[in-house]
MDAnalysis code that builds the backbone (N, CA, C; Angstrom):
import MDAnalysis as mda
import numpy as np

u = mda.Universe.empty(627, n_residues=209, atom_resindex=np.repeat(np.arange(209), 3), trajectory=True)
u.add_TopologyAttr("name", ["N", "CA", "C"] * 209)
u.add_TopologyAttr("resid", np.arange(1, 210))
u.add_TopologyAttr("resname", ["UNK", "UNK", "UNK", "UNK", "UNK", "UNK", "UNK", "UNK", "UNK", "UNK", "UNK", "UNK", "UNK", "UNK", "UNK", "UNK", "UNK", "UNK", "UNK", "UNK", "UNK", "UNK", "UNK", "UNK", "UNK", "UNK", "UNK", "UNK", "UNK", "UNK", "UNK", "UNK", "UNK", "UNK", "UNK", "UNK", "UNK", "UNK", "UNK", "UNK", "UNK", "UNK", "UNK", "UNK", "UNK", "UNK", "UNK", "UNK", "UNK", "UNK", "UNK", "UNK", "UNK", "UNK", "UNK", "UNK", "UNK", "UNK", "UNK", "UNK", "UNK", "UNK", "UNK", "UNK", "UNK", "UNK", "UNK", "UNK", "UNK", "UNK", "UNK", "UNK", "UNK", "UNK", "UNK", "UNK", "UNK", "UNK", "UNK", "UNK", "UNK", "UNK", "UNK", "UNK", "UNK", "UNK", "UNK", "UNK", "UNK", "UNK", "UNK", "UNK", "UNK", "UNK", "UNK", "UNK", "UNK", "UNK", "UNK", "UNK", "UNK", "UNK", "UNK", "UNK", "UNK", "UNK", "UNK", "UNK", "UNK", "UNK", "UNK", "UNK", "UNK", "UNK", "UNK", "UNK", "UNK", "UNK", "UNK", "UNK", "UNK", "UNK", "UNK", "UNK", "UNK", "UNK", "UNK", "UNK", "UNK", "UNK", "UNK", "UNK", "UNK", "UNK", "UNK", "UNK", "UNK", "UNK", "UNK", "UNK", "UNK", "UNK", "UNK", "UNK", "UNK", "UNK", "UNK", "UNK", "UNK", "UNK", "UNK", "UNK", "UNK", "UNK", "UNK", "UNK", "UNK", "UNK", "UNK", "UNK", "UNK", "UNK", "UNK", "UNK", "UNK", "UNK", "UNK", "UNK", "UNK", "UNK", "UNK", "UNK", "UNK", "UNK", "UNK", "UNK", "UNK", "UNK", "UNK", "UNK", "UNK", "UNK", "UNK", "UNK", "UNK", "UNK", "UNK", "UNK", "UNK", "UNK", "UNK", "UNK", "UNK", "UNK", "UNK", "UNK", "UNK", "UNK", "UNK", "UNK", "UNK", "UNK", "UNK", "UNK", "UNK", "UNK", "UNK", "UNK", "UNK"])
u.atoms.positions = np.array([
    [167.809, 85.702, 101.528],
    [166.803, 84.703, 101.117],
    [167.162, 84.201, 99.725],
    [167.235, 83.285, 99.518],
    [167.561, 82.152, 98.250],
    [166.582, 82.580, 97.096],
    [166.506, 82.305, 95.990],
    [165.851, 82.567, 94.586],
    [164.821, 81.548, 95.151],
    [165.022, 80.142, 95.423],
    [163.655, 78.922, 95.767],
    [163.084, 79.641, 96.674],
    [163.155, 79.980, 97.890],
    [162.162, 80.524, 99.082],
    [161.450, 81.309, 98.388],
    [162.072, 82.775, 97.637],
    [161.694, 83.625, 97.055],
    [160.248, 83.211, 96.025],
    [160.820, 82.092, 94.950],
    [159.960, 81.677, 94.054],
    [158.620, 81.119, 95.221],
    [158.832, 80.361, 96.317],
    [157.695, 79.806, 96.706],
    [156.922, 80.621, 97.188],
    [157.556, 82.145, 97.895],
    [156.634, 82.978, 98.424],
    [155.562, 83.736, 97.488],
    [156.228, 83.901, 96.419],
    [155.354, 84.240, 95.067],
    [154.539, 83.579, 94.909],
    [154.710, 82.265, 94.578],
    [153.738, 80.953, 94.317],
    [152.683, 80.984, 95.455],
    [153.076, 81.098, 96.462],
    [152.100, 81.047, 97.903],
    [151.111, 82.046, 97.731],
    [151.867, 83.217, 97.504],
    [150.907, 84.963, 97.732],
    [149.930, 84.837, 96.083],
    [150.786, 83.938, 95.079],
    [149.360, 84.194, 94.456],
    [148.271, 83.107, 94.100],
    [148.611, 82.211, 95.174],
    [147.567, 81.010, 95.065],
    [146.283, 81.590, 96.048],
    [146.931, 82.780, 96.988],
    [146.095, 82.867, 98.308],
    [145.261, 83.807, 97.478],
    [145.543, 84.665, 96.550],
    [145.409, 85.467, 95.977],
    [143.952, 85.063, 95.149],
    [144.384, 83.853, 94.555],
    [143.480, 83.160, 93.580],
    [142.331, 82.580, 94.758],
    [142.428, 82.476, 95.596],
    [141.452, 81.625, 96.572],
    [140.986, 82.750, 97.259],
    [141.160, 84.022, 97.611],
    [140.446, 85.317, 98.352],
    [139.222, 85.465, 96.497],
    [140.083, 85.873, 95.746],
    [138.634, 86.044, 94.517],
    [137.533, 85.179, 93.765],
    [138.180, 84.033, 94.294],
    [137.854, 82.844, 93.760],
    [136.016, 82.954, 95.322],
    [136.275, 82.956, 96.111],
    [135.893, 83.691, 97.793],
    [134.807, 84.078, 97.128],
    [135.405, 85.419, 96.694],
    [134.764, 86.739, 96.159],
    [133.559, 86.157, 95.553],
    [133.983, 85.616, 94.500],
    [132.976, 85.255, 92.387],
    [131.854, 84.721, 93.282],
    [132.445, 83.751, 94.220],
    [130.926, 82.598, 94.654],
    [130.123, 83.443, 95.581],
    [130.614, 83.953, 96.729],
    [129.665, 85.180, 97.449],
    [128.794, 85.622, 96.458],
    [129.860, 86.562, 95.801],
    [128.418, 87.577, 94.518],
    [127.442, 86.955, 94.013],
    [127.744, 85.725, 93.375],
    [126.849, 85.450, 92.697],
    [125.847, 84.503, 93.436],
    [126.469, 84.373, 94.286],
    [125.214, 83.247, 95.716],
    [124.764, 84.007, 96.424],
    [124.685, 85.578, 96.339],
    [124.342, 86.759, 96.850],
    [124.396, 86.491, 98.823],
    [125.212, 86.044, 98.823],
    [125.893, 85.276, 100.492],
    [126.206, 86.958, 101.455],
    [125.363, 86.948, 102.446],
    [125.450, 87.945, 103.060],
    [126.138, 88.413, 103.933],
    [127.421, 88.766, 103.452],
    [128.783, 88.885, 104.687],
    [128.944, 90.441, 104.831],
    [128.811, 91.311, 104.015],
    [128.709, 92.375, 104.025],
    [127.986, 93.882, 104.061],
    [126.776, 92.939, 103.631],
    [125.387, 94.266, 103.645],
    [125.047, 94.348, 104.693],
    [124.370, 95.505, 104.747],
    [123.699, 95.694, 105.988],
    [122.292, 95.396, 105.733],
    [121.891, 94.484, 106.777],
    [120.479, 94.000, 106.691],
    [120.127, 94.178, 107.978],
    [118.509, 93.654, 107.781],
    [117.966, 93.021, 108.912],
    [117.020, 92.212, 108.579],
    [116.677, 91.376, 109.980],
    [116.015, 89.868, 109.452],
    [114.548, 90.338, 110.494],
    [113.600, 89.598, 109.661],
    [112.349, 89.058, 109.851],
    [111.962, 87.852, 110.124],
    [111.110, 87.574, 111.198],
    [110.655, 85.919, 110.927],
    [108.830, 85.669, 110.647],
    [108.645, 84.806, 109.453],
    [106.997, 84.700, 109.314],
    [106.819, 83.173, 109.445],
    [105.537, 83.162, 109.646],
    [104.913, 82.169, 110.165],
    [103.927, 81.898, 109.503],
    [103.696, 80.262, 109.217],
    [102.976, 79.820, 108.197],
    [102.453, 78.485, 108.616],
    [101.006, 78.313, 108.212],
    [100.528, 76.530, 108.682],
    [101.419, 75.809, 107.469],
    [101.414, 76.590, 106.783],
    [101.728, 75.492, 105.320],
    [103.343, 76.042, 104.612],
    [104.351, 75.744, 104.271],
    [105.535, 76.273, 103.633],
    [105.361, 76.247, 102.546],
    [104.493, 74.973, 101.777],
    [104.535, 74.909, 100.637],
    [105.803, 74.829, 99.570],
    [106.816, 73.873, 100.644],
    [107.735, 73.346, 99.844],
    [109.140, 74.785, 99.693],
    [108.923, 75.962, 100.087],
    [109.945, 76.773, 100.277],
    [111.320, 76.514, 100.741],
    [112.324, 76.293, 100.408],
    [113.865, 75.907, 100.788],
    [114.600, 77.425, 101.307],
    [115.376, 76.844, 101.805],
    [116.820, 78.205, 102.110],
    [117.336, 78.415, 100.556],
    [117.560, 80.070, 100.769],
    [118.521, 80.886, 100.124],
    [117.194, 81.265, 99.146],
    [116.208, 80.692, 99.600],
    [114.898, 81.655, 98.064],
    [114.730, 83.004, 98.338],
    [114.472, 83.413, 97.245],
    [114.795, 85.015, 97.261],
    [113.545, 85.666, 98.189],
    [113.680, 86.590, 98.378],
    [112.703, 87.315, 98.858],
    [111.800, 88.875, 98.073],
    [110.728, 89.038, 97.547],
    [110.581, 90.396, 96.698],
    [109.424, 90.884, 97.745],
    [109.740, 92.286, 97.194],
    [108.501, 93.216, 97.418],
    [108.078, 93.865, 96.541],
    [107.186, 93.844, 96.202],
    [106.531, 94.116, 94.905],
    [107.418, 94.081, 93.475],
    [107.344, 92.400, 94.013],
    [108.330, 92.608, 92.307],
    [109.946, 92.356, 92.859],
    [110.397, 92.697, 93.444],
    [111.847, 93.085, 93.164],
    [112.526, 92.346, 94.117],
    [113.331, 91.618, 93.987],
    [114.316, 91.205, 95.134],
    [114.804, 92.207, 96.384],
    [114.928, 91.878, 97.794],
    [115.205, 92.312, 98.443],
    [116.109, 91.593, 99.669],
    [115.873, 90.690, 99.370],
    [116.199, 89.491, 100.534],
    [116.454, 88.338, 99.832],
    [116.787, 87.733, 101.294],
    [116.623, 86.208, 100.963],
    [116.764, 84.725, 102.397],
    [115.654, 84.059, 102.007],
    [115.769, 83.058, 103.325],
    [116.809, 82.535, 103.686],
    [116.647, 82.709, 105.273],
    [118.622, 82.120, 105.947],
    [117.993, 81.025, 106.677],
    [117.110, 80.788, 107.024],
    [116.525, 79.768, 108.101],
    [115.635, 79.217, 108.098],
    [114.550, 77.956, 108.155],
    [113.480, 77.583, 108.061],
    [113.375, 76.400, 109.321],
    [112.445, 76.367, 110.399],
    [112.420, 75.519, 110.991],
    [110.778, 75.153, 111.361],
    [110.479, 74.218, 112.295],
    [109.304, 74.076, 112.835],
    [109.086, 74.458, 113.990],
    [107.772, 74.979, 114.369],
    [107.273, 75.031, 115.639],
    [106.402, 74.741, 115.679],
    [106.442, 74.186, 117.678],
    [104.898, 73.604, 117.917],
    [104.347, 74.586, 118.872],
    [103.317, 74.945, 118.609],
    [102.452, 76.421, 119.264],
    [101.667, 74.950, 120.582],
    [102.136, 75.375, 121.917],
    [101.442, 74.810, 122.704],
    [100.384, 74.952, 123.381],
    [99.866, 76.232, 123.114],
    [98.583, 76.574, 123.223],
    [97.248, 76.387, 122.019],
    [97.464, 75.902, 121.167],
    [96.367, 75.339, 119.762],
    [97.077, 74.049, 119.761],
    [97.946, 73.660, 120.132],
    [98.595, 72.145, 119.714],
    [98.486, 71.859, 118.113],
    [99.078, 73.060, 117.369],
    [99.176, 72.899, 115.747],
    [100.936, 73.086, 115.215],
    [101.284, 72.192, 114.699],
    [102.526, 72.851, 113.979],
    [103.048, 73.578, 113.192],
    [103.951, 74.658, 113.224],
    [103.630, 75.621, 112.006],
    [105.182, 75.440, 111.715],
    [105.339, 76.366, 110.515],
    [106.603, 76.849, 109.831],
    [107.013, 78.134, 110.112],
    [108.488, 78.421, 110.959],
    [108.383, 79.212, 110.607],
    [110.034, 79.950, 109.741],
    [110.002, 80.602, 109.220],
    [111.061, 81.352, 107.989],
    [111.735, 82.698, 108.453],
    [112.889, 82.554, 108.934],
    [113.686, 83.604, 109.142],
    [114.493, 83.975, 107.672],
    [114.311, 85.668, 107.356],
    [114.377, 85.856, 106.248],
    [115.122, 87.894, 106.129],
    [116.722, 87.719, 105.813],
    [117.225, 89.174, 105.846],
    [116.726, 89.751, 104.834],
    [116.480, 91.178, 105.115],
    [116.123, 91.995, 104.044],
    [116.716, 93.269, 104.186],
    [117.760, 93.993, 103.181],
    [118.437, 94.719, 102.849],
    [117.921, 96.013, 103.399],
    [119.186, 96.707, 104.203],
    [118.313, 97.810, 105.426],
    [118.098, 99.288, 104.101],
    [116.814, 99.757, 104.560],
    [116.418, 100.724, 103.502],
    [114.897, 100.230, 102.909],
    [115.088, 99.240, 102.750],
    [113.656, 98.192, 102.416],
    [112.446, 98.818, 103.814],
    [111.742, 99.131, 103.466],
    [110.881, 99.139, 104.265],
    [109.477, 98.246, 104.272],
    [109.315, 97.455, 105.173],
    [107.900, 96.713, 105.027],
    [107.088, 97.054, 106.371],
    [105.720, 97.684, 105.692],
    [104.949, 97.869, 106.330],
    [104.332, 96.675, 107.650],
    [103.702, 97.092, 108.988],
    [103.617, 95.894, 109.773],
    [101.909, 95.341, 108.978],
    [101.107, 96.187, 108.286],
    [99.995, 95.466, 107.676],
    [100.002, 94.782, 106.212],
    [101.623, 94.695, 105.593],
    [101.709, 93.966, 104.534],
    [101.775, 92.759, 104.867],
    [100.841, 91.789, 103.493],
    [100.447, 90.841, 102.773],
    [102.243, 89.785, 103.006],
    [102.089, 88.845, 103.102],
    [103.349, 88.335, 102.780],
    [102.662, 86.511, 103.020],
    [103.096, 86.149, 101.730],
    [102.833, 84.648, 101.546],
    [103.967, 84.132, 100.427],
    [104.106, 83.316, 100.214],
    [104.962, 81.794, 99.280],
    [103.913, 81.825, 98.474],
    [105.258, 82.387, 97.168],
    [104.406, 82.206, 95.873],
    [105.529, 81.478, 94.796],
    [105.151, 81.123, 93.377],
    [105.551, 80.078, 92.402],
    [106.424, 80.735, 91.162],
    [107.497, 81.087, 90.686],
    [108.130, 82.043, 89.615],
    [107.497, 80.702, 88.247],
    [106.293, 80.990, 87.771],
    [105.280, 80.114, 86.736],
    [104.477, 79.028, 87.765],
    [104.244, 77.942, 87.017],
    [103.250, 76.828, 87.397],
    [104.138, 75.885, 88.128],
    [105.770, 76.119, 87.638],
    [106.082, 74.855, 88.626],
    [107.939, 75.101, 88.473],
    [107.984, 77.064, 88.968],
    [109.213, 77.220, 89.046],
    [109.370, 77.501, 90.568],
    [110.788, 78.263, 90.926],
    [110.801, 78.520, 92.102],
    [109.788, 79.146, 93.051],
    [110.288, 78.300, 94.680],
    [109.205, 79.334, 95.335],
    [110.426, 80.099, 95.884],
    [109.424, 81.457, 96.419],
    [109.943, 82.380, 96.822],
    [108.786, 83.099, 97.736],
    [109.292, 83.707, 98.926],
    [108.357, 84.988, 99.878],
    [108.274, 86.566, 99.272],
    [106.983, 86.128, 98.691],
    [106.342, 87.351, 98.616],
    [105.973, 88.385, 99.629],
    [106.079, 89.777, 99.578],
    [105.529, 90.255, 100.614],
    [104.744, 91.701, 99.882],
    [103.804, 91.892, 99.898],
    [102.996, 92.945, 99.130],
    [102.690, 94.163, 99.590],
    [103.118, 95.336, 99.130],
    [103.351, 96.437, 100.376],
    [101.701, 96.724, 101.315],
    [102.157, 97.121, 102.312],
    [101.002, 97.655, 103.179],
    [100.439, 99.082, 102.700],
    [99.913, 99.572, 104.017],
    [99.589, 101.237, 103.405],
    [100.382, 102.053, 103.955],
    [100.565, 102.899, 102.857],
    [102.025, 103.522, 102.855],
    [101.579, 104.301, 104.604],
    [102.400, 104.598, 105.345],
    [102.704, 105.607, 106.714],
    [101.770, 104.564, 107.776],
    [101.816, 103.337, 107.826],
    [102.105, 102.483, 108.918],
    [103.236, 101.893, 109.099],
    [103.050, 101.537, 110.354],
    [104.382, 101.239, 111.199],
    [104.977, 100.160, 110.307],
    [106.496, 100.374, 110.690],
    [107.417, 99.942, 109.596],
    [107.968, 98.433, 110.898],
    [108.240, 97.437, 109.760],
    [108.446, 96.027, 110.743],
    [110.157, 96.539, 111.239],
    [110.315, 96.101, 112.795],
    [111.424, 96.184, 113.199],
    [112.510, 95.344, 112.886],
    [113.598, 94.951, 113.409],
    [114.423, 94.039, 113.331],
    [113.985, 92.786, 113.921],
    [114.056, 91.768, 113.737],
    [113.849, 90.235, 114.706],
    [112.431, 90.552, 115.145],
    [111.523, 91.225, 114.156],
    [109.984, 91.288, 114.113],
    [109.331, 89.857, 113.301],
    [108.669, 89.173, 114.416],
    [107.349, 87.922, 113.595],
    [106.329, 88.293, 113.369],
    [105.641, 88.099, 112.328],
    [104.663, 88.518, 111.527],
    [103.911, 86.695, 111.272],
    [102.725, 87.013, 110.938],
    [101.869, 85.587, 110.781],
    [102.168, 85.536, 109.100],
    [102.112, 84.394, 107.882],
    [101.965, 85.186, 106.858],
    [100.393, 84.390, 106.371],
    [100.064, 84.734, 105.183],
    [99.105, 84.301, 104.431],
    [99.468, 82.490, 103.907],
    [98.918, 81.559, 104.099],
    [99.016, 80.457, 103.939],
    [99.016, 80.156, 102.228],
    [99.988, 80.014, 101.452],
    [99.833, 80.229, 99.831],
    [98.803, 78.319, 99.730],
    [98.539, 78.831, 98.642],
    [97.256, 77.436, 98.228],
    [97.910, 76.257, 98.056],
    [97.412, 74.906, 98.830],
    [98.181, 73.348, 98.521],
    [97.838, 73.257, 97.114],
    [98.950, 72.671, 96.595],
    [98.610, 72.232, 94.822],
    [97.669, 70.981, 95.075],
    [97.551, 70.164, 96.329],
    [96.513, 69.186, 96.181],
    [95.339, 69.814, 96.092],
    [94.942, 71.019, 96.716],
    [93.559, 71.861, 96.975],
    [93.413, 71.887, 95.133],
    [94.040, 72.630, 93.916],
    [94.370, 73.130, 92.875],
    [93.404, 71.960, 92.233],
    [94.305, 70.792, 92.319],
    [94.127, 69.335, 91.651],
    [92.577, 69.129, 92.029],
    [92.448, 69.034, 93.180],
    [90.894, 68.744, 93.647],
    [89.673, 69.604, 93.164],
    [90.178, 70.911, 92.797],
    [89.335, 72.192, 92.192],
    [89.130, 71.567, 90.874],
    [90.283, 71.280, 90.399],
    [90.054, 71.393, 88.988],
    [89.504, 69.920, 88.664],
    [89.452, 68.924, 89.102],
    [89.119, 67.613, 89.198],
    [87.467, 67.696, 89.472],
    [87.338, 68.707, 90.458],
    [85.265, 69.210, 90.669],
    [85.164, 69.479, 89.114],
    [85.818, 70.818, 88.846],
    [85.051, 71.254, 87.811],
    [85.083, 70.837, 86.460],
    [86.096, 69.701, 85.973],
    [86.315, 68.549, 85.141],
    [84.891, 67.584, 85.638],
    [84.287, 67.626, 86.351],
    [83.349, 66.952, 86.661],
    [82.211, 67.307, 86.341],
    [81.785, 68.487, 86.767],
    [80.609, 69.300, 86.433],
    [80.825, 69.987, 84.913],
    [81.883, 70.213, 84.401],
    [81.337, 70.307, 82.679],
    [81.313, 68.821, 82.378],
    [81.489, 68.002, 82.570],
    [81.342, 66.581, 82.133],
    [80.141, 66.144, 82.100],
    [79.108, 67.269, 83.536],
    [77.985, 66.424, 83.439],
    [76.923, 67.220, 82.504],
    [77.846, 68.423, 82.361],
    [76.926, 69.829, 81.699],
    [76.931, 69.135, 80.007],
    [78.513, 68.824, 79.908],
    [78.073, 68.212, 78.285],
    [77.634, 67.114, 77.860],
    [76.849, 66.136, 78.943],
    [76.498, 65.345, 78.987],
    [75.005, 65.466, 78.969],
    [75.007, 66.234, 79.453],
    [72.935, 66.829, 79.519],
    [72.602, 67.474, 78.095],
    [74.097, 68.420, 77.355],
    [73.886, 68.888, 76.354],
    [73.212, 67.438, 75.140],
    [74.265, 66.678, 75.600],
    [73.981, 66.015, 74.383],
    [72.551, 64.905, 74.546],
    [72.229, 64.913, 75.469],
    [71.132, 64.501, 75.613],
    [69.777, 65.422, 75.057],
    [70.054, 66.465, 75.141],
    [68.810, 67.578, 74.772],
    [69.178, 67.331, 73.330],
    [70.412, 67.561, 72.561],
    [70.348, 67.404, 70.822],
    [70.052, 65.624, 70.621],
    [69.744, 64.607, 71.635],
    [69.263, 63.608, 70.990],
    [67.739, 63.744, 70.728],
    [66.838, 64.277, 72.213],
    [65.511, 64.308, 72.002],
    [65.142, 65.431, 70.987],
    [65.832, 66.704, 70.778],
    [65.817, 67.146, 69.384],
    [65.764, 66.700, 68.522],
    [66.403, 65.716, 67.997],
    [66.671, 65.031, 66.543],
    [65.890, 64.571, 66.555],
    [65.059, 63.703, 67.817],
    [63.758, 62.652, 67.977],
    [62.613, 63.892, 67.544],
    [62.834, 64.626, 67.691],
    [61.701, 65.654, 67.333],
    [60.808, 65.386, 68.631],
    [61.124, 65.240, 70.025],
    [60.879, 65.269, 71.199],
    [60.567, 67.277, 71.481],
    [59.517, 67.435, 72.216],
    [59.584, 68.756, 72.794],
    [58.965, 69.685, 71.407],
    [58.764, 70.970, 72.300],
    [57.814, 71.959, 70.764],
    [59.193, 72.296, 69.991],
    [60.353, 72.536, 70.311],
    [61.565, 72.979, 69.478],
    [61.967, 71.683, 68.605],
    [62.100, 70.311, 69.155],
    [62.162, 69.738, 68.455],
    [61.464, 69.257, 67.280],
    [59.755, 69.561, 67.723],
    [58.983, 69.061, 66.736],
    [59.458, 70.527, 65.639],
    [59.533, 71.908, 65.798],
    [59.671, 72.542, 65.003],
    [61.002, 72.343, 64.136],
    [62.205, 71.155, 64.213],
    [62.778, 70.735, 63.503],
    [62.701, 69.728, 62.884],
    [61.908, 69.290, 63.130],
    [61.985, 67.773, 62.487],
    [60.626, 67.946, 61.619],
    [59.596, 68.366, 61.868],
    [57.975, 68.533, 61.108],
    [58.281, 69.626, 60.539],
    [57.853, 69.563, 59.335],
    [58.253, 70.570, 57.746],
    [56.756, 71.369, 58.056],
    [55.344, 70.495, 58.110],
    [54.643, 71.021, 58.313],
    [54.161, 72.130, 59.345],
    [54.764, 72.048, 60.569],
    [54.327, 73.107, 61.472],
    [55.934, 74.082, 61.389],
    [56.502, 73.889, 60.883],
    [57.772, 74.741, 59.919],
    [57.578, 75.550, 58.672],
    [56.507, 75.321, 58.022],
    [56.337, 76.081, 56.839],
    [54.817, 76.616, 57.566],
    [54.093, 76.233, 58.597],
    [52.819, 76.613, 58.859],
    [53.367, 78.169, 59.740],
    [54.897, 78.181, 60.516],
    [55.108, 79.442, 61.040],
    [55.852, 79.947, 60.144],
    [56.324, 79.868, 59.391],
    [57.079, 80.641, 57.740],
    [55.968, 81.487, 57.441],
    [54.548, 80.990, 56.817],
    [53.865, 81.804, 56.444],
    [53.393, 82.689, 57.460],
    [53.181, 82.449, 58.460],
    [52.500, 83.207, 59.810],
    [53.452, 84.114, 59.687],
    [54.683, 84.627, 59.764],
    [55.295, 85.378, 59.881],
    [55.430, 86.126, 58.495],
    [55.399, 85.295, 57.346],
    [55.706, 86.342, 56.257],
    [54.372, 87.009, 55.986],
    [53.347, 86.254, 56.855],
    [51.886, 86.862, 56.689],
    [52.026, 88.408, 57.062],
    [52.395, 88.351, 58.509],
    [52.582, 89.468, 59.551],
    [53.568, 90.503, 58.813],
    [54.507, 90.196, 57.804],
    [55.409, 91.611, 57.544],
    [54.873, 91.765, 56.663],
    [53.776, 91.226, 55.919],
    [52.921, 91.534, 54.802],
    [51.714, 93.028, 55.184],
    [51.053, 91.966, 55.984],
    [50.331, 92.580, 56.994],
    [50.287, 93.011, 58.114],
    [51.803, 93.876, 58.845],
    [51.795, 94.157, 60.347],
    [50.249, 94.641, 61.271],
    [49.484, 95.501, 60.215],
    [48.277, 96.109, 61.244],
    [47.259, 94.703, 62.151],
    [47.535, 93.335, 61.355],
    [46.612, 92.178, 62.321],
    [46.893, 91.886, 63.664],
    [48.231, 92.308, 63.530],
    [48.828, 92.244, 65.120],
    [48.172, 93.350, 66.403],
    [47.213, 94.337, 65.407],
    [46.900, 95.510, 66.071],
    [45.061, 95.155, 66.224],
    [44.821, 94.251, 65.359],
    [43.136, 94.125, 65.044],
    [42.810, 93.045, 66.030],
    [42.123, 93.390, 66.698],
    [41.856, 92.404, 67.775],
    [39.987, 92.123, 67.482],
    [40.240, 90.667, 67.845],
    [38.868, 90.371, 67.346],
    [37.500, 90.446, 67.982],
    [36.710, 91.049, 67.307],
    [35.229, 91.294, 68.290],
    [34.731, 89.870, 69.172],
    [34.493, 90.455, 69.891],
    [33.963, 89.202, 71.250],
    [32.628, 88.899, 70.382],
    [31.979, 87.639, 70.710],
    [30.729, 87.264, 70.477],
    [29.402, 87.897, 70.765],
])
């Protein structure tokens, strides 16, 4: 074999070389599941709430998974469409069949991701290619509309407030007249400094006719 063949087989073995680790870096860090041993779950949801492929999956807290699939179904017996999320989770993981599992937000408006919240511990553990229903996580339009009520109702609460400190100032009502009239203001000043003068009148009750 010639020095050129030679040089190209080198050149060849370490380009392939560079493209098997090169392989490698993006798997790891896209946590791409060619090698673990898993098993997959599928849940079911009226609402996705905007969930994509490859979002992680935790249980209490911690990564365990992550979504491989998301499609629709139409349930032909309710005639409703749902979501549903096929999702591997790293074998050893155990999820209870009465755990919590809904789409939740990493802050106010970071990633979503499937939550799943453990069950009680020594129930049955979910199998492989087990569907589960999940908890429907809250529409941010529902959020907007909540908070849009109750932007409404303190609006009308500080709106009544300030209506009560106008007929106050008018010296409207017995509280108001006791701010605004000096006279029935200094007439309960003395009544009271009367009384710590004299506590026993509070005790002397007056003879009937």
């Amino acid at each position: 074999m010639d020095s050129t063949k030679v040089f190209e087989l080198k050149v060849g073995v370490f380009i392939l070389i560079g493209i098997l680790m090169l392989f490698m870096i993006v798997f790891s860090m896209g946590d791409i599941n060619l090698t673990k041993s898993v098993y997959r779950i599928n849940v079911i949801f009226n609402f996705a709430s905007g969930i994509s492929l490859s979002a992680p999956v935790r249980l209490a807290g911690v990564n365990v998974g992550q979504i491989e699939a998301i499609k629709i179904i139409d349930a032909s017996e309710d005639n409703v469409t749902r979501a549903e999320l096929r999702a591997w989770i790293n074998k050893g993981v155990n999820v209870q069949e009465d755990s919590k599992i809904t789409i939740n937000t990493l802050g106010l408006l970071g990633e979503k991701y499937l939550e799943i919240f453990p069950g009680t511990p020594g129930s049955p553990i979910l199998k492989d290619g087990a569907t589960v229903i999940g908890k429907d996580p809250v529409a941010m339009e529902t959020v907007t509309e909540n908070l849009a009520s109750l932007t409404d109702s303190l609006k009308k609460v500080a709106d009544s407030a300030i209506v009560v400190m106008d007929r106050l100032k008018k010296g409207e009502g017995t509280i108001g007249k006791l701010l605004v009239e000096e006279t029935i203001y200094d007439d309960l000043e003395a009544f009271v400094a009367d009384i710590k003068t004299h506590p026993w009148k509070l005790l002397n009750k007056p003879r009937g006719k």
